[in-house]
N, C-alpha and C positions, 0 to 999 in steps of 0.2 A: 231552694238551693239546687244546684244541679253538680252534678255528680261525671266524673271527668276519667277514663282509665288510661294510664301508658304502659307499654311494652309489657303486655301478656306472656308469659311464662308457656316453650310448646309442651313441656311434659309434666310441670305442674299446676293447679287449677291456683292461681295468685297471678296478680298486677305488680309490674316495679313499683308503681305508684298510681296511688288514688286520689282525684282534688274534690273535697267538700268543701264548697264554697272557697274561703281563704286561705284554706288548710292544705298543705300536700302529705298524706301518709304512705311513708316507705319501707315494702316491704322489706325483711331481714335480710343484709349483703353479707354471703359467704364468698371468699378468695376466689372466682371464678374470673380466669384470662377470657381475653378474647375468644380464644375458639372453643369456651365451654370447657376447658378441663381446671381442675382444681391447682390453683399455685403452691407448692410445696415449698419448703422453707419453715425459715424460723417467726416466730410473732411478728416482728418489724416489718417482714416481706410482704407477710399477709395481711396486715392492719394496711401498710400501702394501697396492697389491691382492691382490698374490701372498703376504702374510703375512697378510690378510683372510681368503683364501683357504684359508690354511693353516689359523686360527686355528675357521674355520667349520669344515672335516673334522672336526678334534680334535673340537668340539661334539658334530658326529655320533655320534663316538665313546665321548662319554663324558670328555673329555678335557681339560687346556688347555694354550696356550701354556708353561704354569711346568710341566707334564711333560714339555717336548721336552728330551731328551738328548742327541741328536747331528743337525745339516742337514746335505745337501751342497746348496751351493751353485752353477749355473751362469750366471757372466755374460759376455754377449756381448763386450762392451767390459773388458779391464782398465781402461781410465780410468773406470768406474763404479765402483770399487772404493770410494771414501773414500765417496761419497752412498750407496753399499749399507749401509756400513757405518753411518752417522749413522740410516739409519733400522732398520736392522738392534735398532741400541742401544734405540731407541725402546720396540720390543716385548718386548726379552728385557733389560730394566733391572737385572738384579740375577741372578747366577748363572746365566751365558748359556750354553747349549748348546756341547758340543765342535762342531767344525763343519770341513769342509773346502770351498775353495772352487775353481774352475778357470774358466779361460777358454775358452769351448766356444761352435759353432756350437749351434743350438738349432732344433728341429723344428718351430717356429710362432714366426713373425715378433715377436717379443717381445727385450726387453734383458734378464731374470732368470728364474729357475726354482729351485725351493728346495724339494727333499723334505726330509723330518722322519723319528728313530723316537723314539715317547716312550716313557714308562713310568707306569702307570697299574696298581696290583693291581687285580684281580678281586675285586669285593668277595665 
């Protein structure tokens, strides 16, 4: 099987994503815009960006949103749960991802965090 990295991380030691074999696994998307700063706002704003986010690796990879299989999700807030979800519906409209979700402190000031692994063959 050979083993595949995209878009290296400059100040920490992680991959946006790694393909084994069929598999792409994505690392955890925090609200980070374009130019590297953290998007502030309410759930909704950030669950956008952090699924922009996500949706951009896939890219990299070769990949889209309609091959992710399984997220886990972290939100800071359980009362973010029902706006995670409403935008959550947005992107994955029709045959949504298994997905687990938990309530968890978070390592950069942000309210969501959402790795991905999809499936993608190798053409």
């Amino acid at each position: 099987m050979t083993r595949q990295v995209f878009g290296t991380h400059p100040r920490v030691p992680l991959s946006s994503a790694v393909r084994a074999g069929d598999f792409l696994f994505l690392s955890g998307q925090v609200p980070f815009g374009p130019d590297g700063e953290l998007v502030g706002g309410d759930i909704s704003i950030q669950t956008r960006r952090v699924l922009d986010n996500l949706a951009a690796a896939l890219q990299e990879a070769g990949a889209t949103l309609s091959d992710v299989v399984k997220t886990t999700i972290w939100l800071m807030d359980p009362e973010d749960f029902a706006a995670f979800n409403a935008v959550f519906r947005e992107y994955f409209p029709k045959a949504p991802p298994a997905r687990s979700c938990v309530a968890s402190a978070l390592m950069v000031d942000a309210r969501v965090e959402v790795e991905a692994i999809a499936y993608r063959p190798v053409s």
